[in-house]
Backbone as a ProteinNet text record, in pm:
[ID]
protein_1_A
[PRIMARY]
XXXXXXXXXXXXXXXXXXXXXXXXXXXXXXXXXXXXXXXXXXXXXXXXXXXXXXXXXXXXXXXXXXXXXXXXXXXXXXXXXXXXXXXXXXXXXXXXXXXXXXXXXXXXXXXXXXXXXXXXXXXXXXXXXXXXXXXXXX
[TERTIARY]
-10158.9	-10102.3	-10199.7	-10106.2	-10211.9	-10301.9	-10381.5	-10433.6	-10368.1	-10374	-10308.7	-10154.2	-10140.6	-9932.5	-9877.7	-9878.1	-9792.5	-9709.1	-9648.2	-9623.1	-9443.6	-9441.1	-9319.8	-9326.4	-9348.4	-9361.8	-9346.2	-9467.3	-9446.7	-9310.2	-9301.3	-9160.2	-9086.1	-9021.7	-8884.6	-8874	-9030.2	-8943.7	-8925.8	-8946.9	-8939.4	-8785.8	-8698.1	-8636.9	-8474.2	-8521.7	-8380.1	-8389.4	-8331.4	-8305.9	-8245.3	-8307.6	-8201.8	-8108.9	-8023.8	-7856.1	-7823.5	-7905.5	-7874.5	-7902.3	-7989.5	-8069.2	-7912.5	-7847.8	-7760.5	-7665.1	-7623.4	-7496.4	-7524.1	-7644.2	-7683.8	-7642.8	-7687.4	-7697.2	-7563.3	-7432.8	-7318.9	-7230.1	-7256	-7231.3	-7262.8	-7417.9	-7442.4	-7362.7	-7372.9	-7300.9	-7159.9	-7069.2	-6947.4	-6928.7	-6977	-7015.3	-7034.7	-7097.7	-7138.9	-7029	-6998.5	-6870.4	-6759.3	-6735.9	-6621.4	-6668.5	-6808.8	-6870	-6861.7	-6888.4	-6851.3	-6742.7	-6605.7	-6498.7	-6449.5	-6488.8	-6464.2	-6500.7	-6641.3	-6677.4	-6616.5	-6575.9	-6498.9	-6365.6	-6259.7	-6173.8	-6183	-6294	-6308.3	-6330.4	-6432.3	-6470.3	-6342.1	-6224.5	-6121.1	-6015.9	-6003.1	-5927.7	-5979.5	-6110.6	-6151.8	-6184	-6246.7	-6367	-6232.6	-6116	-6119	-5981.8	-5887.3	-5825.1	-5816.3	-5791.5	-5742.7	-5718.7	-5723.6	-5659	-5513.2	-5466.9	-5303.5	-5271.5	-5332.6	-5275	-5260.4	-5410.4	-5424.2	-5329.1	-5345.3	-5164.1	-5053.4	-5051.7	-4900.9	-4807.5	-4879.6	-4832.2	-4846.2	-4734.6	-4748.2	-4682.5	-4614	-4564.4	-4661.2	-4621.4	-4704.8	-4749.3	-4681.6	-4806	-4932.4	-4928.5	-5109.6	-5094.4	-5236.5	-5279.7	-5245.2	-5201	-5274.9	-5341.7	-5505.6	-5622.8	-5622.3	-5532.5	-5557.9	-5556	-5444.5	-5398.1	-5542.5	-5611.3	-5739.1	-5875.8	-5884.5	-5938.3	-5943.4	-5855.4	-5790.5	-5777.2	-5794.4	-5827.6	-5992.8	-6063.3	-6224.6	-6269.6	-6242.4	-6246	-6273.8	-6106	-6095.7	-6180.3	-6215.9	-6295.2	-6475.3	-6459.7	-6614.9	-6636.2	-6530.3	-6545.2	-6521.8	-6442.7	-6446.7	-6600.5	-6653.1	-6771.4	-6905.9	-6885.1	-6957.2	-6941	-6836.2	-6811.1	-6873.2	-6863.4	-6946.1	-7072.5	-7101.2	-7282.4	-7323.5	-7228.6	-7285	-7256.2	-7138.3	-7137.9	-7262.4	-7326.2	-7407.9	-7531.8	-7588.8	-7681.5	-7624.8	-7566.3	-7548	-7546.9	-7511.2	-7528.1	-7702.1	-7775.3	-7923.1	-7973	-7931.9	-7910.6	-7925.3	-7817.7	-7767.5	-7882	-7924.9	-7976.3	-8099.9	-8176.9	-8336.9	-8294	-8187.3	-8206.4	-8189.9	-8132.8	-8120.9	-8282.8	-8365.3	-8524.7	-8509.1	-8550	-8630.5	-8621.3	-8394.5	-8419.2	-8550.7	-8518.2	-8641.5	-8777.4	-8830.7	-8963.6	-9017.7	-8893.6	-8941.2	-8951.6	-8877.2	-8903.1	-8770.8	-8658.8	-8512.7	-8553.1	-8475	-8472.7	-8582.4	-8689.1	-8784.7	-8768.4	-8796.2	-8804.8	-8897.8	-8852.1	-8952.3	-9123.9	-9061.5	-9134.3	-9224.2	-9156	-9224.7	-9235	-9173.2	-9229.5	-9146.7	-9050.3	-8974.2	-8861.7	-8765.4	-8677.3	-8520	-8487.6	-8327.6	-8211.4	-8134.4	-8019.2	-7972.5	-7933	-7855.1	-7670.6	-7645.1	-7512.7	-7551.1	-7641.7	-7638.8	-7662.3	-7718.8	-7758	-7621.3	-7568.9	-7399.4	-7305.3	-7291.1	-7234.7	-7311.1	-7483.5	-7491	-7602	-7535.2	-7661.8	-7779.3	-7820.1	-7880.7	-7973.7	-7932.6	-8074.1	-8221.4	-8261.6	-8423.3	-8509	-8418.3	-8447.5	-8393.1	-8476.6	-8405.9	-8304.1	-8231.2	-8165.3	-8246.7	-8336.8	-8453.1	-8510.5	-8545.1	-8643.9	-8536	-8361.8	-8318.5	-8271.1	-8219.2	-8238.2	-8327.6	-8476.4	-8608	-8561.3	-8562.2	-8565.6	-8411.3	-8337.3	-8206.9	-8233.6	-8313.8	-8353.7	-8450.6	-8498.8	-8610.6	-8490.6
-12515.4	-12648.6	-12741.9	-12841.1	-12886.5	-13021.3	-13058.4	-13203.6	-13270.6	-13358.8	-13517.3	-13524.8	-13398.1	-13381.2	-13328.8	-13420.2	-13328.2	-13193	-13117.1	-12990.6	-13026.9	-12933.1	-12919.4	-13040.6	-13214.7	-13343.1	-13313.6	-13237.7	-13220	-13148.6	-13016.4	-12917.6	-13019.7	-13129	-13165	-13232.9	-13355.5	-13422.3	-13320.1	-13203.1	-13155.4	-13093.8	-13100.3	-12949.8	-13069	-13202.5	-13202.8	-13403.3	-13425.8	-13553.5	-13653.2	-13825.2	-13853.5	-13883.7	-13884.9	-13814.5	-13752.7	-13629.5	-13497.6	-13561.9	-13554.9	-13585.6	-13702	-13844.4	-13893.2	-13840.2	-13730.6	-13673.7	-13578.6	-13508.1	-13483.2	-13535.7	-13678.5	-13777.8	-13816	-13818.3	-13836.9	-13751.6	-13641.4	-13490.8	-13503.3	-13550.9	-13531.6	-13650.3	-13769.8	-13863.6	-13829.7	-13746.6	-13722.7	-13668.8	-13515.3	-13463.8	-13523.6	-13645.3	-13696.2	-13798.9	-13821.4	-13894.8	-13812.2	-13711.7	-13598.3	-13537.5	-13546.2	-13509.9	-13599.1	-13703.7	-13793.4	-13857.8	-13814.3	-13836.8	-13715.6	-13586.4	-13503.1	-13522.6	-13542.9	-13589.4	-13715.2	-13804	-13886.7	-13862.6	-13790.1	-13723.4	-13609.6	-13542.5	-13414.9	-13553.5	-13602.1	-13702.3	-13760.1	-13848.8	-13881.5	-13826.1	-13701.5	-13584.2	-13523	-13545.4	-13480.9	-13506.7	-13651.9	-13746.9	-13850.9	-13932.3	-14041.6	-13989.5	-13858.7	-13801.4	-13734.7	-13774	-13726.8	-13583.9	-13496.2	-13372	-13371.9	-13438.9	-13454.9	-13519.1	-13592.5	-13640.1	-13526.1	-13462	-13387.7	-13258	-13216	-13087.7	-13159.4	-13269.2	-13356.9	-13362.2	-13332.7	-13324.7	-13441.3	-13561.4	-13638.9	-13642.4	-13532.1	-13551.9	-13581.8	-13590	-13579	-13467.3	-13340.1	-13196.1	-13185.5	-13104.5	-13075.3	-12962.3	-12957.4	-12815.5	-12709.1	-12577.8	-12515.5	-12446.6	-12356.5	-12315.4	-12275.9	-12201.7	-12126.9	-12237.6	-12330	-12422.6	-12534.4	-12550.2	-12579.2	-12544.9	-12428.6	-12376.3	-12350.4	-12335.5	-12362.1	-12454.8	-12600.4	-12727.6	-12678.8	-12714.8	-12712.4	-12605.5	-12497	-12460.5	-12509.4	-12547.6	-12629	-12725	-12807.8	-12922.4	-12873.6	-12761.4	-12716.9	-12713.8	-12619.4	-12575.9	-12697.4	-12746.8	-12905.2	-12958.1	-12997.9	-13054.3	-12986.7	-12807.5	-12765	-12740.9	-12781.9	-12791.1	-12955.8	-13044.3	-13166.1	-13165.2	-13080.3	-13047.6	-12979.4	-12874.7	-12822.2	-12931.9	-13037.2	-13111.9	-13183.6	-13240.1	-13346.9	-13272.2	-13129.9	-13112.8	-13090.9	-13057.8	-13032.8	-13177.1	-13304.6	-13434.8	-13426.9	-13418.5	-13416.9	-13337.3	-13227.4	-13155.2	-13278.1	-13320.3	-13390.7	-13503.8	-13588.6	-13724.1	-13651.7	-13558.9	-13479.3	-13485.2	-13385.2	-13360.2	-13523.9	-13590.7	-13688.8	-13768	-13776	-13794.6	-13698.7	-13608.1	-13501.4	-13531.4	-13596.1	-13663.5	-13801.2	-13857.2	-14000.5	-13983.8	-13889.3	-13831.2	-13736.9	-13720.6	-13631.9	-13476.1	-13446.9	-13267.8	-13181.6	-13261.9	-13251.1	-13111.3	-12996.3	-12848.9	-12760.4	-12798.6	-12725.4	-12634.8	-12507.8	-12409.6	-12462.1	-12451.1	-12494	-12354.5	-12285.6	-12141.9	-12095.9	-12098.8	-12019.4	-12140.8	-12211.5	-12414.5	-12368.4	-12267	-12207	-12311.6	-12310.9	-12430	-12346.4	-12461.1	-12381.8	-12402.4	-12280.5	-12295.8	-12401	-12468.2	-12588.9	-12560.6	-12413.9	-12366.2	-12402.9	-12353.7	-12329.2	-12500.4	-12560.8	-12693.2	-12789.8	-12746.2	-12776.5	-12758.5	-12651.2	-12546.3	-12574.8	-12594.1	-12585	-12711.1	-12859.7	-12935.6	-12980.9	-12945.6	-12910.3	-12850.2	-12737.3	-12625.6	-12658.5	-12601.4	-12622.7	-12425.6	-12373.4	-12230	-12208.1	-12117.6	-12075.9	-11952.8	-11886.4	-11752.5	-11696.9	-11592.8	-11524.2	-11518	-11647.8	-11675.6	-11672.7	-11745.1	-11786.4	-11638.8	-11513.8	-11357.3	-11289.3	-11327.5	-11313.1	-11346	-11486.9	-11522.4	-11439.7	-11442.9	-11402.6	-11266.8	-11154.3	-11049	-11028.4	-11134.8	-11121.1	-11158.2
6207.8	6207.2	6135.3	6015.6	5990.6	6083.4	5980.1	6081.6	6082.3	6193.8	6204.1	6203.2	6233.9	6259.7	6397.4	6440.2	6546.1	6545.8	6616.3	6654	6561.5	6447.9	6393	6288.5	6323.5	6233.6	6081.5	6045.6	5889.3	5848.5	5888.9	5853.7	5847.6	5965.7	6009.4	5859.7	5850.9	5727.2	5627	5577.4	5443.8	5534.4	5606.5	5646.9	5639.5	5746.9	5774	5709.9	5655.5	5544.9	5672.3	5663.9	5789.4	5793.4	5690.1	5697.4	5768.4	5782.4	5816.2	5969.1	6042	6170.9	6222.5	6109	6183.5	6228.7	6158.3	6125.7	6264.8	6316.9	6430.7	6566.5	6521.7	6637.2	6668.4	6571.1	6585.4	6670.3	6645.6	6705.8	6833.4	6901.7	6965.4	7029.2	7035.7	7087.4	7112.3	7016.7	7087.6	7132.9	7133	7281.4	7432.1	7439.8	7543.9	7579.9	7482.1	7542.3	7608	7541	7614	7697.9	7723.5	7857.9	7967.8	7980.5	8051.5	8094.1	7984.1	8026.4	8140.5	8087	8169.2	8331	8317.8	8462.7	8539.8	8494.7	8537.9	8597.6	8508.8	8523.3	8651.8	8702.9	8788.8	8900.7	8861.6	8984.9	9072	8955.9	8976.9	9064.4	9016.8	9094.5	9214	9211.8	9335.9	9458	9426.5	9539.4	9572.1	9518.2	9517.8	9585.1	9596.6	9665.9	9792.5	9887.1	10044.5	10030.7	10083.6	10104.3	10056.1	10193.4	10159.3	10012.7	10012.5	9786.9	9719.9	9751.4	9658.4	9623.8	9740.2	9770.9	9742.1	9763.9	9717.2	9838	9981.4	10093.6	10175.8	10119.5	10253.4	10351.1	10422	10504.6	10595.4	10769.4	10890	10938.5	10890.3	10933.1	10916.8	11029.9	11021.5	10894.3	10829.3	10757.2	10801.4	10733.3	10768.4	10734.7	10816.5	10780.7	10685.6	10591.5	10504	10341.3	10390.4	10292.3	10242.4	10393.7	10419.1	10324.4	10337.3	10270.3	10127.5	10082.1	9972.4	9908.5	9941.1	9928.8	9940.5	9997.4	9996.8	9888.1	9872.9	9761.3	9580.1	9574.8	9480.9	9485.6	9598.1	9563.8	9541.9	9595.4	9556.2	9448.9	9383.3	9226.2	9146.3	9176.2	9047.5	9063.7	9212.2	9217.3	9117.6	9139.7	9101.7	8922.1	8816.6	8728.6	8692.7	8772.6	8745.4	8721.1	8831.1	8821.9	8703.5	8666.5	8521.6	8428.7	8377.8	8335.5	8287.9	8430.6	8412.3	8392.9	8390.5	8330.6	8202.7	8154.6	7943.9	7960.9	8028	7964.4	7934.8	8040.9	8031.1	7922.3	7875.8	7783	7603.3	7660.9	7493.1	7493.8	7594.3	7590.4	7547.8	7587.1	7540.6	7394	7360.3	7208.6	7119.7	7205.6	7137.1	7108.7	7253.3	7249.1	7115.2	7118.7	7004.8	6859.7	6864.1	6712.8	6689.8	6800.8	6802	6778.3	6878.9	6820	6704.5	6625.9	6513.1	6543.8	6657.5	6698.5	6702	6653.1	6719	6543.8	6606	6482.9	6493.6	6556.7	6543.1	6729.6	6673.7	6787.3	6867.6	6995	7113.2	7129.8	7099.7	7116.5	7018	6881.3	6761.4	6682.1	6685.9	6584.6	6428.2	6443.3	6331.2	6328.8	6231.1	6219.6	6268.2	6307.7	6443.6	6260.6	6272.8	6199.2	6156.4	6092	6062.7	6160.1	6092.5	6163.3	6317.9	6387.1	6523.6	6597	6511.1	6569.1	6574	6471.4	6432.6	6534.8	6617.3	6740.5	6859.4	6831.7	6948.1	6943.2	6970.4	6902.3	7034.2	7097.2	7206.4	7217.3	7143.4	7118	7073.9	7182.3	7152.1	7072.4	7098.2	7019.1	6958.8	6819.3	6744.6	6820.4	6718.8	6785.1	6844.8	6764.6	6780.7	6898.1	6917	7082	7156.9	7158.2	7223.3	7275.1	7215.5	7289	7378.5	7332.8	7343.1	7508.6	7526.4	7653.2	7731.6	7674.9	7768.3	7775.3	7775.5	7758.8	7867.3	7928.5	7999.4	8152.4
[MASK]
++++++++++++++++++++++++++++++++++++++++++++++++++++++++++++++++++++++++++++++++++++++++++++++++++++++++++++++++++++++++++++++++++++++++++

């Protein structure tokens, strides 16, 4: 590495033009918006609904257990589809840091430069392919 550069700094400017880096940042921003609509939407359907709404059962019967269950369920799994949600949001706002600090393309691992394709698909990524097997292998 040379002197006086931070980790990746020199590569990025020769690698990605800031066209390129906005055109990034755009990507990444709409992502986050359809991420957040999503979560809103699960939130909507899930938290802000009664049991009975939610089955579409208003009569005066009680549940029953099984119907019960079956409800809590569903509401687990939406909850737990939020939670993955809101980490890929945490996800997007970092890469978005990384465009700011000058590190957004560069491999977290090997300081090699991430695909243009994959950053495109996957704009998040902090590994290249390479490492990103490396680790799912382990």
């Amino acid at each position: 590495m040379r002197r006086g550069y931070r980790r990746g700094e020199n590569k990025l400017k020769k690698k990605f033009t800031k066209k390129e880096l906005k055109e990034f940042k755009k990507i990444i921003l709409k992502r986050k918006e359809e991420v957040n609509d999503e979560i809103k939407h699960i939130s909507e359907d899930t938290l802000k609904k009664s049991q009975k709404e939610a089955s579409g059962d208003i009569s005066g019967y009680t549940y029953h257990m099984a119907d019960v269950a079956t409800d809590n369920y569903d509401r687990e799994f939406s909850l737990g589809l939020a939670s993955n949600d809101r980490k890929f949001l945490y996800e997007l706002e970092d890469a978005l840091k990384r465009i700011e600090d000058g590190t957004y393309g560069v491999c977290q691992d090997c300081d090699s430069f991430i695909a243009r394709t994959r950053l495109k698909a996957v704009p998040q990524a902090r590994l290249c392919v390479k490492c990103q097997e490396k680790r799912e292998k382990k």
